[in-house]
N, C-alpha and C positions, 0 to 999 in steps of 0.2 A: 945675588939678591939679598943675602944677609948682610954683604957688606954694605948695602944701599940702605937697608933698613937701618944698621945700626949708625950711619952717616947723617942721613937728611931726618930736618927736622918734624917734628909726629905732624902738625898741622901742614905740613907742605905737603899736597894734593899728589903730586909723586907718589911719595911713601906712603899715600893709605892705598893706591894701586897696587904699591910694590909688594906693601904685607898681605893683601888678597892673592896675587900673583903667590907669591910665596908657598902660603896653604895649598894653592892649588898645585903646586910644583912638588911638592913633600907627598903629597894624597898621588899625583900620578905614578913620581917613583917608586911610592909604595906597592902600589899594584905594578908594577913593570916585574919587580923583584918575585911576588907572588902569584907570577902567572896569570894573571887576567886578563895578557895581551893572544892575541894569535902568532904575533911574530912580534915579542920583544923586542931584536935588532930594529926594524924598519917602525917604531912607535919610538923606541929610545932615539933614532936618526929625528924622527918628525919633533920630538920637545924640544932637544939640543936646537933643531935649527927654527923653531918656533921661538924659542926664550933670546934666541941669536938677535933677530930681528929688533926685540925690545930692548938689548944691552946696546944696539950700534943707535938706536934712537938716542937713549940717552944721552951716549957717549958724544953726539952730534952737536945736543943742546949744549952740552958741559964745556965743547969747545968754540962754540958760539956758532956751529954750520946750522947751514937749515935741517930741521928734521921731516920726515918725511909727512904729509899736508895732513895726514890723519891721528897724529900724535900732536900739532903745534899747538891746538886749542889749549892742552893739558901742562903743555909746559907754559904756555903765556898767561896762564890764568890759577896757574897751580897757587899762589898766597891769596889769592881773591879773599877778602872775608866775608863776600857774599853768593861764595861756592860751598854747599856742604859736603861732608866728606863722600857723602853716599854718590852723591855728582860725582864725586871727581873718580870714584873707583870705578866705575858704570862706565865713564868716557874712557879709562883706561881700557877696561873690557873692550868697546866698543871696539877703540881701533884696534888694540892684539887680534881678535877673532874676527875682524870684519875685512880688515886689511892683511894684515901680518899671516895668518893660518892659512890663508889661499896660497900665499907666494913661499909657505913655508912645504906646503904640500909638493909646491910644484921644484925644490930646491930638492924635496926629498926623492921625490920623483926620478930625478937628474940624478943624483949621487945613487942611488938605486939601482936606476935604469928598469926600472917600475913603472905600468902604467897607475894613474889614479883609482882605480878599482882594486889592485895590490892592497891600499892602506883601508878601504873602506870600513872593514867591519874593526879598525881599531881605531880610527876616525871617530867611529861612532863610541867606543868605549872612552876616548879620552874626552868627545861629548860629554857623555853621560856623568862625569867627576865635576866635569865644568858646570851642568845642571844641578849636580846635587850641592852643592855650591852657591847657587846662584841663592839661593833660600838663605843659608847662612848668613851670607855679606850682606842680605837685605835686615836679617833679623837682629846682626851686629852692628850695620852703621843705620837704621831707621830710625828716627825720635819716634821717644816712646806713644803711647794713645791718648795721654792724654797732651800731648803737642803736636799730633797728626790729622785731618780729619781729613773728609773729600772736598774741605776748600781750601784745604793748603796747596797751591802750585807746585809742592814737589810730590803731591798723591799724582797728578797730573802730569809729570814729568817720568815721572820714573813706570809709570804706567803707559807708554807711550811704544817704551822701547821692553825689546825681548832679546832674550841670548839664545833659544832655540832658534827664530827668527834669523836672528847673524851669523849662526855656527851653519844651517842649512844656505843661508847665501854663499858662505866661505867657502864651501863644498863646491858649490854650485860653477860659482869663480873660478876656483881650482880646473876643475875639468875642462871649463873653456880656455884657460888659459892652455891649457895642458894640449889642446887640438888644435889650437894654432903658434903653438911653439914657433915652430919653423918660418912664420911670418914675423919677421923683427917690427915692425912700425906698426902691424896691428895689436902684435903682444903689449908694447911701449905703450900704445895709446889707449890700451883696456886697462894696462897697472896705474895708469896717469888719472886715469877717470872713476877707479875704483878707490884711488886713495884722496881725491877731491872728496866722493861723494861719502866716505866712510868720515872726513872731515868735518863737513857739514855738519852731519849727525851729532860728531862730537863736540859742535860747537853749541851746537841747540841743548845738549845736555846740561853743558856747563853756563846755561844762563843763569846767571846773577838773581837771587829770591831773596824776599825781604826776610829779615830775622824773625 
């Protein structure tokens, strides 16, 4: 992530994801290190393979393969100049937590040999970094009061969507996927449909607002 930061350029829509991403990655190692978790190993297993998910996106786009349908709005639209940054870190969010933390759960799961309830109560702690957060990035990338009002399209926008909202979907996902593991084509076609509709979302995010 450092290396991505210090790489791409500050207005490319990437990077203002990546350095949100970042903070939140630095704030959970912190607490991994001082005990906050219930089971450190199985919380360090879930970021490793959480953060996994977003390097093989990238890594996707870089090589020109398709990346997966709930990251593509972000990369096709990342120079837009009528995306603001606050968009573009939101749609990032959007698909990591909406998409990526179900199938990271469920990775963990596997490498574990854990069920879903195993991670719960540090699910909910690595939540709770992601919420306390969620204020930050709004009070960092928001134009200020007197360029904000409730007729601006992005009060509207960003008011729309919630990261409690998609961190308790992800859970949600998680677990269904987790009970029908053993059915290959149903599993296929709930990841298939989860990362359409997590898409979507990201696409509505990153609509285009007048200056």
């Amino acid at each position: 992530m450092r290396a991505l930061d210090a790489a791409l350029p500050v207005e490319d829509g990437v990077a203002v994801f990546n350095g949100i991403y970042l903070t939140v990655t630095e704030a959970v190692a912190g607490r991994l290190g001082g005990g906050a978790f219930a089971d450190p190993r199985a919380a360090g297993e879930l970021d490793v393979r959480f953060a996994q998910r977003y390097f093989d996106a990238v890594d996707a786009a870089a090589a020109g393969r398709p990346a997966p349908a709930c990251w593509r709005p972000l990369f096709q639209l990342r120079r837009h100049p009528g995306v603001r940054p606050l968009q573009f870190a939101l749609a990032g969010i959007n698909a990591h937590i909406g998409h990526d933390l179900a199938l990271a759960v469920l990775d963990t799961c596997r490498a574990l040999e854990c069920e879903p309830d195993a991670l719960a109560a540090d699910f909910d702690r690595v939540g709770g970094v992601l919420t306390s957060l969620e204020e930050r990035i709004r009070e960092r990338l928001m134009p200020g009061p007197d360029l904000l009002d409730v007729a601006d399209p992005l009060t509207h926008l960003i008011g729309s969507w919630s990261l409690d909202k998609a961190r308790d979907g992800a859970w949600v996902a998680a677990r269904a996927l987790w009970s029908v593991r053993r059915l290959t084509e149903v599993t296929e076609e709930f990841i298939e449909r989860l990362d359409a509709g997590v898409g979507l979302v990201g696409r509505m995010l990153l609509t285009p607002l007048p200056g």
